[in-house]
C-alpha positions as CSV (number, residue, x, y, z in Angstrom):
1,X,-108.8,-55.1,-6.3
2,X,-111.3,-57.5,-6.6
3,X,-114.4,-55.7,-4.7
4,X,-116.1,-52.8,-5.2
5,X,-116.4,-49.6,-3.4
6,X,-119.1,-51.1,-2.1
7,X,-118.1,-54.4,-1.4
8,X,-119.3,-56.6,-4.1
9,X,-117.1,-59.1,-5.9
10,X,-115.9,-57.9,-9.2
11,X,-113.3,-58.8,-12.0
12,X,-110.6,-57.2,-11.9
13,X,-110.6,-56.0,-15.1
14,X,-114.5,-54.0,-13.9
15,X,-112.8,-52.5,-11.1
16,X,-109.8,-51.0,-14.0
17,X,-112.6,-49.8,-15.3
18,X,-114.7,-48.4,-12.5
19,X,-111.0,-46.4,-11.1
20,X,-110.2,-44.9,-14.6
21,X,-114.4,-43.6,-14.5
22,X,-114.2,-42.6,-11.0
23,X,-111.0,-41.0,-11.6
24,X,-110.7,-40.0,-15.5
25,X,-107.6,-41.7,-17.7
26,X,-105.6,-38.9,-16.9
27,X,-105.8,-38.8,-12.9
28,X,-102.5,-40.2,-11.0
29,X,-104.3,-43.1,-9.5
30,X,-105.9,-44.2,-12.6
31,X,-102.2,-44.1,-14.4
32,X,-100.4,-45.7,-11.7
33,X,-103.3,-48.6,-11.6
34,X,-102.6,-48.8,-15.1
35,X,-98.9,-49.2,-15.0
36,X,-98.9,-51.9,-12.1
37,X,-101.7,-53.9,-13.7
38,X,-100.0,-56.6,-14.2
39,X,-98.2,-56.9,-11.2
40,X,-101.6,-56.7,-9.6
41,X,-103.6,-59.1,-11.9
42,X,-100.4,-61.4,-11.0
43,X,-101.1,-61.2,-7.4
44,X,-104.3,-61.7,-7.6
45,X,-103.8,-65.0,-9.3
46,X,-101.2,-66.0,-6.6
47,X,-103.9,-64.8,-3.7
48,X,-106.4,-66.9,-5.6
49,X,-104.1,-70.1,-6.3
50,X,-103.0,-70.1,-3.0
51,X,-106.6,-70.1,-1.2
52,X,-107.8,-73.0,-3.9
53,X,-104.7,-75.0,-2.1
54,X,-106.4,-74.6,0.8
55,X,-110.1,-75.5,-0.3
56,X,-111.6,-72.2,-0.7
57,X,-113.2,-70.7,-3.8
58,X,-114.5,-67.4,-4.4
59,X,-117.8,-67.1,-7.2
């Protein structure tokens, strides 16, 4: 969730946005991305914890 389609690194919160334009607000995908957003945006920050433990950093 934190790349785009075509492989750059985004925010999270751009690739929301790029989903709900790709897909319009009303679209399954776009709802259901909505829904788990903050499970996702918590997983993230685990993924992202988690690999700083370990001495790597994504920019």
């Amino acid at each position: 969730m934190t790349t785009s389609p075509v492989g750059l690194p985004v925010t999270f919160d751009a690739r929301l946005v790029e989903i709900r334009e790709r897909y319009g607000q009303d679209h399954n995908v776009s709802r259901a991305i909505t829904a788990a957003s903050n499970e996702i945006r918590a997983a993230i920050d685990r993924v992202l914890n988690r690999a700083h433990a370990f001495g790597r950093t994504f920019d």
